[in-house]
ZAZA-350289 format. One record per residue (C-alpha): x, y, z. Coordinates in steps of 0.1 Angstrom, whole numbers, padded with zeros to 4 digits, always signed. Last residue first. Example, Ala and Ser with C-alpha at 12.3 -4.5 7.8 and 13.67 -1.06 7.14 Angstrom:
! ZAZA-350289
+0137-0011+0071;+0123-0045+0078;
//
This chain:
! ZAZA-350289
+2277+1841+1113;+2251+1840+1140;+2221+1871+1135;+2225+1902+1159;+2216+1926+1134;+2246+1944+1130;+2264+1909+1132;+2240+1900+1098;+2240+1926+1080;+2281+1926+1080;+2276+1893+1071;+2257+1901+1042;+2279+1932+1031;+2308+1904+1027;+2283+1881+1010;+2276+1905+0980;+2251+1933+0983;+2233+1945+0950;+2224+1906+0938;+2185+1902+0940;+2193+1870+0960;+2215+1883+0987;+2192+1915+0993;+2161+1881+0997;+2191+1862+1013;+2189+1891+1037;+2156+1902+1046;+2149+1871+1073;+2178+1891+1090;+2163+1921+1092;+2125+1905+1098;+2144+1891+1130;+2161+1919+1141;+2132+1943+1136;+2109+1918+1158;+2136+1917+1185;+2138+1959+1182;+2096+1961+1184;+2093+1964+1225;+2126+1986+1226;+2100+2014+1213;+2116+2049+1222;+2153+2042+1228;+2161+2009+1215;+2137+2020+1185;+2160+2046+1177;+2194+2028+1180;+2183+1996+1155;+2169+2022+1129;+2198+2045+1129;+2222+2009+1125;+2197+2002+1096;+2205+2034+1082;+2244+2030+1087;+2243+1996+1075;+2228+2001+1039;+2236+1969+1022;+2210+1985+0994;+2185+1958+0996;+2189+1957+1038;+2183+1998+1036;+2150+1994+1010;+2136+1975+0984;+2125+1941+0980;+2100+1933+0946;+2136+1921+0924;+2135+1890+0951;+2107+1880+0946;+2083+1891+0916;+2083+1920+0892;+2052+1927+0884;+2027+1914+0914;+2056+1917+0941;+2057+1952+0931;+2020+1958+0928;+2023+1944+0965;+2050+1970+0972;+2029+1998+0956;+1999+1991+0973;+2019+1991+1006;+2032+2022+1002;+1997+2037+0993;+1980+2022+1020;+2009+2033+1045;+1995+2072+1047;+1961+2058+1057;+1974+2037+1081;+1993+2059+1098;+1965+2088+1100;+1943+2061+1113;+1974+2050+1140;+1975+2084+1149;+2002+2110+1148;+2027+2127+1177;+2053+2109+1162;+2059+2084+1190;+2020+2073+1178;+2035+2071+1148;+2054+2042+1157;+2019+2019+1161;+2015+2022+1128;+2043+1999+1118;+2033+1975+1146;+1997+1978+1133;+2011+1966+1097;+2031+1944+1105;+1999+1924+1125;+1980+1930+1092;+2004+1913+1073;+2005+1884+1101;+1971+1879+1088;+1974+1876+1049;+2010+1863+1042;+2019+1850+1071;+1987+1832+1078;+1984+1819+1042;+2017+1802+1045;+2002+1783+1074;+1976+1774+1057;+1996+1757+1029;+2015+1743+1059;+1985+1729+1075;+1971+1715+1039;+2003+1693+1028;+1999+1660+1044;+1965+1656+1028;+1980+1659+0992;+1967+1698+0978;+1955+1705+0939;+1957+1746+0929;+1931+1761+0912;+1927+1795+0892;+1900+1816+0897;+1871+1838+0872;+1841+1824+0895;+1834+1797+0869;+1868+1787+0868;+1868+1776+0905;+1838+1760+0899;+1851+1739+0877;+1879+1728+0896;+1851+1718+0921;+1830+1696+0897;+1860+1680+0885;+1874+1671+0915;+1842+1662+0925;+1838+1636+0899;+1873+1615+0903;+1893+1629+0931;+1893+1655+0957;+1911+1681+0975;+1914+1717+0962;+1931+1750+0968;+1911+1779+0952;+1937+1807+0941;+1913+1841+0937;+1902+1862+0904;+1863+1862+0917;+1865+1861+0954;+1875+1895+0968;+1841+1915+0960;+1820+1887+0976;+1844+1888+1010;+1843+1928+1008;+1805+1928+1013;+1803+1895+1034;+1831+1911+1058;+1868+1902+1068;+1871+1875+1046;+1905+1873+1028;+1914+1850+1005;+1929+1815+0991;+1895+1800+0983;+1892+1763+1002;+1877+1739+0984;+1877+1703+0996;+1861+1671+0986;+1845+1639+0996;+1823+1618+0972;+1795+1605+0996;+1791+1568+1000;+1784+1563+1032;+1820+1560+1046;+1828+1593+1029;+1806+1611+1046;+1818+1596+1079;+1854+1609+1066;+1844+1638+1060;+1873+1649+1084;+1896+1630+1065;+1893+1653+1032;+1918+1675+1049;+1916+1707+1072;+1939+1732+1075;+1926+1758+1047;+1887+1751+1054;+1857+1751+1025;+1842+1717+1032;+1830+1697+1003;+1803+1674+1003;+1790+1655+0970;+1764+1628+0968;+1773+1596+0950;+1756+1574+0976;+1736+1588+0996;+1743+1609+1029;+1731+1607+1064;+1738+1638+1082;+1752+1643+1117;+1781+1630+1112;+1790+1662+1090;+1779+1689+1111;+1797+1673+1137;+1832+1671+1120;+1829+1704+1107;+1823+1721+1136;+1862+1728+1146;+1867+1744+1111;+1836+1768+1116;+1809+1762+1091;+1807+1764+1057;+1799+1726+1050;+1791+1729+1010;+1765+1700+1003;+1763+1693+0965;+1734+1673+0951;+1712+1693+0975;+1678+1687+0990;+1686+1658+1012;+1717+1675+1022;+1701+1704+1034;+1671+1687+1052;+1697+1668+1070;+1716+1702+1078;+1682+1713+1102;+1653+1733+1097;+1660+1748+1064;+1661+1784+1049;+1655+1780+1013;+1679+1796+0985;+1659+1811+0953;+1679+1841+0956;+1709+1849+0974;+1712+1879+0994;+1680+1869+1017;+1687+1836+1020;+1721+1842+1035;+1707+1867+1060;+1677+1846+1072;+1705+1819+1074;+1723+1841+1094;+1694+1854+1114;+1687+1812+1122;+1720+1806+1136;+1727+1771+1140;+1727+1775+1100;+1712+1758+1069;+1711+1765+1040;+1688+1752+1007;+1689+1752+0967;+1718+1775+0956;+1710+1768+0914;+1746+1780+0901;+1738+1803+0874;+1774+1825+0878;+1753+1846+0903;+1745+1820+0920;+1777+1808+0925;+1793+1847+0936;+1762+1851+0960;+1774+1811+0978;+1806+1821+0986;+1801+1849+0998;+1773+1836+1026;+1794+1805+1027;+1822+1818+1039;+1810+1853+1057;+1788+1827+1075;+1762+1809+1072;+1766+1767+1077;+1754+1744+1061;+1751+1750+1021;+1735+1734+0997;+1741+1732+0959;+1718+1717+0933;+1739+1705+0905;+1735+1716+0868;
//
């Protein structure tokens, strides 16, 4: 089995490398510009070496994972002289195999894997992985190498052209962080209620389990519910009136989701086109 390094320390790699060796991967040496978060990283997975610098990584490692941040990917990995056959993957949702480039120009077999999650702590990050999408770049030996992986930690795989990787990211942004942004806008109206944001939040959790387990069972569009999936014009005209009135900030951000909700009612069939346009003027959209 292939020695893995890692350079770099972070939530990333620090998750990323716990779930591997816990599947039997040998996690050989790390490396980070950071020596408490190598410390760290060491410390949680077992038989990994802290290292001086990422040369002494790669030298040590069949498999170099470059877990740092996106813009420090390009450094990390001119600064290293690779052999010939030796694997590098970096783990970032934007980037494509061209930043290893240099790697790549020494002989290196260049790869990416980047897991399709959230990472908002090591603890949660290492509960999160097993079951995730991992979207991979490679060809030939690595690909291989990485798409098993990927079924080692209990994942499925998805393979990405170049050209493709920002707007994969991108959709990943919507889905995971822009989520979150919803979600404090939400929250923040219960503040007009008298209420917290906590006790928001933890009165939404349940809702928004049940619309992901929603999403989950039944899929887009049958997942949407709600005044827009009813063709309900009077509540969405409430909606539109009472948030001019005590938070005008949110009403062009409630137009716009409005109308992005439309062809999704359209889709799911219980509004025709008639009710659509009549959505649509209420909420300001062009006929």
């Amino acid at each position: 089995m292939e020695k893995i390094g890692f350079i770099g320390a972070g939530t990333v790699g620090t998750a990323l490398a716990f779930r591997l060796r816990a599947k039997g991967y040998p996690i050989v040496a790390v490396y980070s510009r950071t020596p408490a978060s190598a410390k760290r990283f060491s410390a949680m997975v077992d038989d990994s070496q802290v290292c001086s610098s990422s040369q002494e990584v790669a030298d040590k490692a069949d498999l170099v994972f470059i877990t740092t941040p996106d813009d420090a990917i390009g450094e990390a990995v001119s600064m290293v002289k690779w052999r010939k056959g030796q694997g590098v993957a970096h783990c970032s949702g934007a980037d494509s195999l061209d930043i290893l480039e240099p790697a790549r120009l020494e002989g290196a077999l260049a790869g990416a894997f980047h897991p399709l999650q959230t990472f908002a702590s090591i603890s949660y990050a290492i509960e999160n992985i097993p079951g995730s999408t991992f979207a991979i770049e490679g060809s030939g030996e690595i690909l291989h190498t990485l798409q098993g992986l990927a079924t080692s930690l209990g994942g499925s795989w998805i393979l990405l052209k170049a050209e493709d990787k920002v707007l994969y990211h991108a959709s990943a942004v919507i889905a995971c962080n822009y989520f979150v942004t919803l979600v404090k806008l939400s929250s923040d109206l219960w503040q007009e209620l008298g209420l917290t944001s906590n006790v928001a939040i933890k009165a939404l959790t349940p809702l928004l389990k049940g619309t992901l387990g929603n999403l989950n069972n039944l899929g887009l569009p049958n997942a949407l519910t709600g005044p827009i999936a009813r063709g309900d014009l009077g509540t969405v005209r409430k909606h539109l009136d009472a948030l001019e009135k005590r938070a005008p900030q949110l009403l062009s951000t409630y137009r716009e989701l409005g109308l992005q909700t439309i062809p999704i009612a359209l889709a799911r069939g219980r509004i025709d086109r008639k009710r659509a346009q009549d959505l649509r003027e209420l909420l300001g959209g062009k006929s």
